[in-house]
ROVEXLUM-731307 format. One record per atom (N, C-alpha, C): residue number from 1; x, y, z. Coordinates in nm, 3 decimals. Atoms other than C-alpha are relative to their C-alpha. Example, Ala and Ser with C-alpha at 12.3 -4.5 7.8 and 13.67 -1.06 7.14 Angstrom:
// ROVEXLUM-731307
1 0.089 -0.119 0.000
1 1.230 -0.450 0.780
1 0.090 0.120 0.000
2 -0.082 -0.119 -0.006
2 1.367 -0.106 0.714
2 -0.077 0.109 0.073
This chain:
// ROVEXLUM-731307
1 0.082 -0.119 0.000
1 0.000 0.000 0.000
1 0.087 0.125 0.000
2 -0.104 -0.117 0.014
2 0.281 0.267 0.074
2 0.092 0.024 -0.105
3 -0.063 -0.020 0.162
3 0.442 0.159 -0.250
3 -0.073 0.090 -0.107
4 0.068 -0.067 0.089
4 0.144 0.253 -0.441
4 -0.006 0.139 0.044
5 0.066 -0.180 -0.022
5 0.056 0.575 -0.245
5 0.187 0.055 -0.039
6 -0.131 -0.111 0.048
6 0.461 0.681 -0.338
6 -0.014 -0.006 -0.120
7 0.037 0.033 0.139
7 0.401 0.565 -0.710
7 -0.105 0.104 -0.007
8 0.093 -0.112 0.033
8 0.111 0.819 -0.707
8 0.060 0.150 0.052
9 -0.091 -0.079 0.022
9 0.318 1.043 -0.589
9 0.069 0.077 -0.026
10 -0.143 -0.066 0.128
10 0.607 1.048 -0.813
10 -0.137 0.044 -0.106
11 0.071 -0.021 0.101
11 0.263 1.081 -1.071
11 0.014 0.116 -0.009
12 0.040 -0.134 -0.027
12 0.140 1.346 -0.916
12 0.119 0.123 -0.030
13 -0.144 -0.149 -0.017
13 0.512 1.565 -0.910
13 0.001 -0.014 -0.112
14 -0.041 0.004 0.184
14 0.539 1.436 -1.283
14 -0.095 0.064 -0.078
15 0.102 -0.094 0.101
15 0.236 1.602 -1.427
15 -0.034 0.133 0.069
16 0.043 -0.162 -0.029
16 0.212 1.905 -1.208
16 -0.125 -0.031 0.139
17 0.112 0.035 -0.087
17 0.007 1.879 -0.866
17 -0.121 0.096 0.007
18 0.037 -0.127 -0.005
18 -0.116 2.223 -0.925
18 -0.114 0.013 -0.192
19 0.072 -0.008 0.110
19 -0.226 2.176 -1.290
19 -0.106 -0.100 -0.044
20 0.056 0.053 0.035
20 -0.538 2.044 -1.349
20 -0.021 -0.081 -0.134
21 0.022 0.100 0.157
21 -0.528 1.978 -1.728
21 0.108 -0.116 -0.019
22 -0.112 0.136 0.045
22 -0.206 1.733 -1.712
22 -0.040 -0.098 0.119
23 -0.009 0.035 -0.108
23 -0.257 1.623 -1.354
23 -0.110 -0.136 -0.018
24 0.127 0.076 0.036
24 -0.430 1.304 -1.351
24 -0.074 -0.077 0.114
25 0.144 -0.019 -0.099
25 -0.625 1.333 -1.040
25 -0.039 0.127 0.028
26 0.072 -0.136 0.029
26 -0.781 1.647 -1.160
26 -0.167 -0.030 -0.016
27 0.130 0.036 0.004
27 -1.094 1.455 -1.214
27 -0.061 -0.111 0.102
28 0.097 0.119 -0.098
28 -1.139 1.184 -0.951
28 0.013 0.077 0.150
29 -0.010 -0.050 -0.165
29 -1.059 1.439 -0.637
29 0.106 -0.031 0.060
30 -0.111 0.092 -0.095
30 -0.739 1.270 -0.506
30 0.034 0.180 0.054
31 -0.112 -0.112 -0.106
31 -0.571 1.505 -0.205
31 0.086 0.045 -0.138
32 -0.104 -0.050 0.053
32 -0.348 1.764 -0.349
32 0.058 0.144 0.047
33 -0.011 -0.131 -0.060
33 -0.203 2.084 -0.248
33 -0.121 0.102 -0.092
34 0.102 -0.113 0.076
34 -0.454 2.387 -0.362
34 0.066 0.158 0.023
35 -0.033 -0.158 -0.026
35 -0.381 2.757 -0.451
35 -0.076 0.077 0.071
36 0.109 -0.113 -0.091
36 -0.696 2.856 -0.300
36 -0.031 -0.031 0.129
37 -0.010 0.028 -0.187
37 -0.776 2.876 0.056
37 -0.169 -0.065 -0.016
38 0.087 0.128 -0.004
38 -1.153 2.720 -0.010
38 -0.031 -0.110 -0.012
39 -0.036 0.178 0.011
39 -1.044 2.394 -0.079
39 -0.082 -0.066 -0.131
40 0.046 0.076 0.070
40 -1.274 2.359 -0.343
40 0.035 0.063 -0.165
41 -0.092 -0.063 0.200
41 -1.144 2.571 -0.696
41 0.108 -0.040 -0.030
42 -0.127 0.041 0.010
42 -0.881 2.465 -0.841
42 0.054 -0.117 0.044
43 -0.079 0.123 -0.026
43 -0.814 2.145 -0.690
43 -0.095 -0.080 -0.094
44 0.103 0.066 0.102
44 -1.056 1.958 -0.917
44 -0.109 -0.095 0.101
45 0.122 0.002 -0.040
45 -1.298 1.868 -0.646
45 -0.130 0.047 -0.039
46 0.112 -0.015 0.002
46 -1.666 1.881 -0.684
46 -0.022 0.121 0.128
47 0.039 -0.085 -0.121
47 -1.816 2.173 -0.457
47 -0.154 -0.034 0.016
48 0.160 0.105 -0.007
48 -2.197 2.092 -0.316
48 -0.053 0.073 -0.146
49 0.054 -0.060 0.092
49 -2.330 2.303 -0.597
49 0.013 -0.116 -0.084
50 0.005 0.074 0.110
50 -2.201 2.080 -0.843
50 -0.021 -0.177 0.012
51 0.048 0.159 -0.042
51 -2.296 1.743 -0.684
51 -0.150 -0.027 0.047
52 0.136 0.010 0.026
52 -2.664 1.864 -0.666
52 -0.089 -0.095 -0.113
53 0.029 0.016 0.161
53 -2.840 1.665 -0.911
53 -0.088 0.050 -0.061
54 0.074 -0.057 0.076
54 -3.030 1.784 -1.172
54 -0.154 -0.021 -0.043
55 0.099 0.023 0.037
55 -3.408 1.791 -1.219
55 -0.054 0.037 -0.126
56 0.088 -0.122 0.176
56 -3.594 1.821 -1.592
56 -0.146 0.028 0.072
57 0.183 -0.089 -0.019
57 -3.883 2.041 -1.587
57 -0.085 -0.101 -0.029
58 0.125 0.092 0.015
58 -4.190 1.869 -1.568
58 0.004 -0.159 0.052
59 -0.032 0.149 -0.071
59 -4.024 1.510 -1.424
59 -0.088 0.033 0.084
60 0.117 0.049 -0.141
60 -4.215 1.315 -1.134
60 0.100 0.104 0.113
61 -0.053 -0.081 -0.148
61 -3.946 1.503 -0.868
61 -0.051 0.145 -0.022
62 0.031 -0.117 0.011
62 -4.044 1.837 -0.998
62 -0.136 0.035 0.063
63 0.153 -0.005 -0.029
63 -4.446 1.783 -1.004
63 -0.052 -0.060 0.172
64 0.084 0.074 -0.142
64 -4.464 1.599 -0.680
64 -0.027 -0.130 -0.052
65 0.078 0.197 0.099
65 -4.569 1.268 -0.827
65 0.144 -0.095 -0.001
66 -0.102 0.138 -0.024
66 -4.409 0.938 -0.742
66 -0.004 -0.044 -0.106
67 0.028 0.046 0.139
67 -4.284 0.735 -1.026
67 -0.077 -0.168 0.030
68 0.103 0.082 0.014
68 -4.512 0.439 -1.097
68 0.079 -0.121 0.082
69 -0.080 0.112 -0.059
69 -4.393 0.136 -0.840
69 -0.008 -0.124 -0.102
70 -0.068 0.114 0.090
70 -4.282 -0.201 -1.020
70 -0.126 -0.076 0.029
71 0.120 0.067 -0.030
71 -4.567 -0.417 -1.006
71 0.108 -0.171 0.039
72 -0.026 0.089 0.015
72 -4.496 -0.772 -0.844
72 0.058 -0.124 -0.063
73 0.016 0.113 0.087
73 -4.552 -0.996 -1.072
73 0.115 -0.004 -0.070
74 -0.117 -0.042 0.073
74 -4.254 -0.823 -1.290
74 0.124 -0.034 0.088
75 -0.119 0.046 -0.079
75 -4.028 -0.848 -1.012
75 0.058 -0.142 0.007
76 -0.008 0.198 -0.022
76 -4.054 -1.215 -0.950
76 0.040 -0.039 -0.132
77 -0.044 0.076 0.101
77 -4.070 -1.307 -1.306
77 0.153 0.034 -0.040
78 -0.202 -0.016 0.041
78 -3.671 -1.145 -1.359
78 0.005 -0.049 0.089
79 -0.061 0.076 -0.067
79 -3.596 -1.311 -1.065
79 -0.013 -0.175 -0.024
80 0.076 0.148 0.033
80 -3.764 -1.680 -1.175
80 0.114 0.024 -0.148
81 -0.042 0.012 0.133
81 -3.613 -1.594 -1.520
81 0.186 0.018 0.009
82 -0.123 -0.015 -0.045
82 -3.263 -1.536 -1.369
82 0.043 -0.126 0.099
83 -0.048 0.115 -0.032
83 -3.268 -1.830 -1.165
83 0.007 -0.141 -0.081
84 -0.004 0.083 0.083
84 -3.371 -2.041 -1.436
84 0.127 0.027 -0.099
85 -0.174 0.005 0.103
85 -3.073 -1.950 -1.698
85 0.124 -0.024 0.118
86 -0.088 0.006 -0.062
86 -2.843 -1.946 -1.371
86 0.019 -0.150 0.016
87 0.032 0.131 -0.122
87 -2.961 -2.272 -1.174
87 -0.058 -0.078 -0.019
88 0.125 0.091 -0.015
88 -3.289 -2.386 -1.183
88 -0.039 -0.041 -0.129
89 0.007 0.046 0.104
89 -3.321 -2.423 -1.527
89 -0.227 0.037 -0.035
90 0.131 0.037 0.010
90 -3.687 -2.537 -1.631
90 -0.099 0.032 0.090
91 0.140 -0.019 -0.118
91 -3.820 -2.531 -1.280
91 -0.010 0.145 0.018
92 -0.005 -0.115 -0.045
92 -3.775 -2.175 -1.258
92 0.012 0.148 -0.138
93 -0.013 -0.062 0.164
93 -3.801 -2.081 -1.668
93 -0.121 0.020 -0.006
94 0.122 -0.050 0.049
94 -4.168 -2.133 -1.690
94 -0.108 0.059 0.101
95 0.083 -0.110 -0.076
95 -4.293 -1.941 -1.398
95 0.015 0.138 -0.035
96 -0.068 -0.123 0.073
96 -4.076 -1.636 -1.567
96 -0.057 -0.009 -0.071
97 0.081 0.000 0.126
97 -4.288 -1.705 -1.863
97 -0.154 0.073 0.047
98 0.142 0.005 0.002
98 -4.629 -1.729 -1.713
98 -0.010 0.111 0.094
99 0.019 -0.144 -0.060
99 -4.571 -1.436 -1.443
99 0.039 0.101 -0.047
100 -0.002 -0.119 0.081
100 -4.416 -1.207 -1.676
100 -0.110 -0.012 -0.109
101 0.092 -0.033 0.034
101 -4.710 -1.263 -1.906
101 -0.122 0.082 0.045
102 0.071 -0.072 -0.051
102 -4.970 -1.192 -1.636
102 0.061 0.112 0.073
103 -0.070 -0.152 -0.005
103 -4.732 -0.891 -1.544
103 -0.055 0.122 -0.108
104 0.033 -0.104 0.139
104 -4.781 -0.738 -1.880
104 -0.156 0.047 0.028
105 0.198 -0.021 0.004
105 -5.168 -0.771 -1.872
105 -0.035 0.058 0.118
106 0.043 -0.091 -0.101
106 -5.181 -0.613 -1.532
106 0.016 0.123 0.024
107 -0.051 -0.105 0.029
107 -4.973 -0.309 -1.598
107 -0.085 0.069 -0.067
108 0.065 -0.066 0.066
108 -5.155 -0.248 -1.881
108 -0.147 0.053 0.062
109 0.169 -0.058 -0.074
109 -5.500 -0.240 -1.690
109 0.056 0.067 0.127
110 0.018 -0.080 -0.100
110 -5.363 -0.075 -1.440
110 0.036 0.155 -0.008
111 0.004 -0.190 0.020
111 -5.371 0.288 -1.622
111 0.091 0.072 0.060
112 -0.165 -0.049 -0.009
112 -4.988 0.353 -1.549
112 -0.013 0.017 0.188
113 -0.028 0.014 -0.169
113 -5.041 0.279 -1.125
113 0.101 -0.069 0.018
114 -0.091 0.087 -0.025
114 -4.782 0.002 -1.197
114 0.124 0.041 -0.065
115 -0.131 0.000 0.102
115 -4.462 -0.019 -1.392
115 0.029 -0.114 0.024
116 -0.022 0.105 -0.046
116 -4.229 -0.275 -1.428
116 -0.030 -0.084 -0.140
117 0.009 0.126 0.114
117 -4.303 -0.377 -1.795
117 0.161 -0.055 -0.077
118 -0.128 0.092 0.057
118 -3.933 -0.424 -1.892
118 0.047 -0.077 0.047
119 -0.076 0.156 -0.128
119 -3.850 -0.664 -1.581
119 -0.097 -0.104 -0.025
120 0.015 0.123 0.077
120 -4.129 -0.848 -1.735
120 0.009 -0.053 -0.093
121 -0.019 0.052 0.127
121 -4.025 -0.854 -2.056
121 0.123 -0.068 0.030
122 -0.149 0.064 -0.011
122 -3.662 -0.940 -1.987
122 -0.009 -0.182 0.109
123 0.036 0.094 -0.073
123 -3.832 -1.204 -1.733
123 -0.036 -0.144 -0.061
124 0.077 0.120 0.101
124 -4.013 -1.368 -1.997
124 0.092 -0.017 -0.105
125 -0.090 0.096 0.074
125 -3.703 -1.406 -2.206
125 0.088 -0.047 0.046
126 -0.087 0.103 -0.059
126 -3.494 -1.537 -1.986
126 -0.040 -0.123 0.046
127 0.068 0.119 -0.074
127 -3.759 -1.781 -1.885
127 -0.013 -0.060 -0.137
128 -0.010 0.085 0.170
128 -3.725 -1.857 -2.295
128 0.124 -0.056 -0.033
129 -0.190 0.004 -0.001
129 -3.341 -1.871 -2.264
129 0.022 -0.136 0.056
130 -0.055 0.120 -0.081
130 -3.369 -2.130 -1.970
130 -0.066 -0.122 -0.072
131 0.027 0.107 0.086
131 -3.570 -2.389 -2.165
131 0.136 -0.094 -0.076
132 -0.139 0.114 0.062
132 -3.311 -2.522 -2.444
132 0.094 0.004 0.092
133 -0.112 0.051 -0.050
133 -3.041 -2.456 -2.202
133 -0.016 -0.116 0.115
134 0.026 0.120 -0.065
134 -3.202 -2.683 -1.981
134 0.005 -0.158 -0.091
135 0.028 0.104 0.116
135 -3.306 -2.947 -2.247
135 0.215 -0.062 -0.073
136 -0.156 0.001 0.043
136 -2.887 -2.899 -2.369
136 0.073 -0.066 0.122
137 -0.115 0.079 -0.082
137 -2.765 -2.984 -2.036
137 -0.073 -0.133 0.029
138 0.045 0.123 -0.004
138 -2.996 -3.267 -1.984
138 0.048 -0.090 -0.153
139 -0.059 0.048 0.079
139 -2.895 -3.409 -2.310
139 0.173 -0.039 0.023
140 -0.201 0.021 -0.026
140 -2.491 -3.353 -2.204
140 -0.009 -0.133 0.129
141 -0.008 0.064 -0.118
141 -2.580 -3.525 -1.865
141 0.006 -0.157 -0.090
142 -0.031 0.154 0.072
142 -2.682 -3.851 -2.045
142 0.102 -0.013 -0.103
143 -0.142 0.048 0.090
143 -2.426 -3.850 -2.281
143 0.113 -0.025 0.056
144 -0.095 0.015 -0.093
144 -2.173 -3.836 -2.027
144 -0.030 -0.096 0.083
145 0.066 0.148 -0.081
145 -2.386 -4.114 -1.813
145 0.065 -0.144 -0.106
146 -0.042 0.090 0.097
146 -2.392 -4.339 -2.148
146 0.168 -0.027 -0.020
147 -0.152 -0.017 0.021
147 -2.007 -4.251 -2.238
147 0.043 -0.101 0.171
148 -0.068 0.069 -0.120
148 -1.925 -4.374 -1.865
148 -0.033 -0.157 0.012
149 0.034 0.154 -0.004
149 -2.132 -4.688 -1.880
149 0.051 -0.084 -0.090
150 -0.033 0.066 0.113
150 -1.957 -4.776 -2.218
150 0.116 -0.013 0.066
151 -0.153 0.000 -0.034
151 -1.617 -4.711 -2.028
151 0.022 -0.116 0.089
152 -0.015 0.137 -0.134
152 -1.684 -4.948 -1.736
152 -0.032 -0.139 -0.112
153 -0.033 0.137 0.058
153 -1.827 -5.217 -1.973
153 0.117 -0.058 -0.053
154 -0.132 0.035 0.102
154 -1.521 -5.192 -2.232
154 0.099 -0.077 0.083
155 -0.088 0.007 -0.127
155 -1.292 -5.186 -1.885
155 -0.056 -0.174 0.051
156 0.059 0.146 -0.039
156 -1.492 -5.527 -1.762
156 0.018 -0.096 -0.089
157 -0.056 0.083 0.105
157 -1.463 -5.715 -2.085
157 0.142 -0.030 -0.012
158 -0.154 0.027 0.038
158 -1.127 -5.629 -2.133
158 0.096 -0.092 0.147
159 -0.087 0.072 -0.158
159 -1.034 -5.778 -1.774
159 -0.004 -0.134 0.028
160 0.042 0.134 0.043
160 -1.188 -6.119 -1.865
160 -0.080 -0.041 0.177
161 0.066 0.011 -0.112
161 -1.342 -6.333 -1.581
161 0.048 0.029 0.129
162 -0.082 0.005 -0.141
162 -1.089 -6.271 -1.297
162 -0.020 0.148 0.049
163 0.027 -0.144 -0.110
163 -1.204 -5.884 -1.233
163 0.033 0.112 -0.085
164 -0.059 -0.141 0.074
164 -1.058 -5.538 -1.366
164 0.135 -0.005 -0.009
165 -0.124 0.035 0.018
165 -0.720 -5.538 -1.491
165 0.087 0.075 0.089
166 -0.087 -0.011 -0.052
166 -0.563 -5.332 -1.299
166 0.012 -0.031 0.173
């Protein structure tokens, strides 16, 4: 750790601690000496002003108005549709299907009280995703079952009646 903080350093003396445009913690804030006595010009700190964030006219923070909460159903199905491509495969692909469907259809009737339709869309294709990859690894599994059972027979034959050869 004291290696690196001297390595930053020597940076710092090599591009100027004082000059923001070469200096290359002029933009992330690192400690540095400052010309000004407010600590915040010139050293390339943020001052609160500029770490306010910004509202557009007419947004929900402006008007007062909350933005529309996520509706359930959406939630669950990216999570069902994320455990199925992760984990669960199948068991956890076609509940992502069938609750991000009735996600969609509730949003919509619910005259923008909900949100939450892209966590069911993305829900319901990952719950399309986990299918074949389920179906793919169940296919690998037995092939690798079969392949092993061919290995032990070959291995048994070849050892004749007295056992396994080696």
């Amino acid at each position: 750790m004291i290696k690196l903080y001297r390595g930053l350093n020597k940076m710092q003396e090599k591009f100027g601690p004082n000059n923001p445009r070469l200096s290359p913690f002029s933009d992330v804030g690192w400690p540095r000496r400052c010309a000004s006595s407010d600590g915040a010009a010139g050293c390339g700190r943020l001052s609160e002003k500029d770490t306010m964030t910004q509202v557009e006219p007419g947004g929900p923070a402006a008007t007062g108005e909350k933005p529309p909460l996520n509706h359930g159903y959406a939630v669950t199905s990216l999570v069902c549709g994320i455990a199925g491509v992760t984990c669960a495969g199948i068991l956890a692909g076609i509940p992502a299907i069938v609750l991000g469907m009735q996600a969609r259809r509730k949003i919509a009737e619910s005259g923008g009280r909900f949100g939450g339709l892209a966590l069911a869309r993305w829900g319901i294709i990952l719950g399309w995703i986990s299918i074949p990859l389920t179906i793919i690894a169940i296919l690998i599994t037995w092939g690798l079952i079969a392949l092993a059972l061919h290995v032990v027979r070959a291995m048994q034959g070849a050892a004749g009646p007295g056992g396994m050869p080696f």
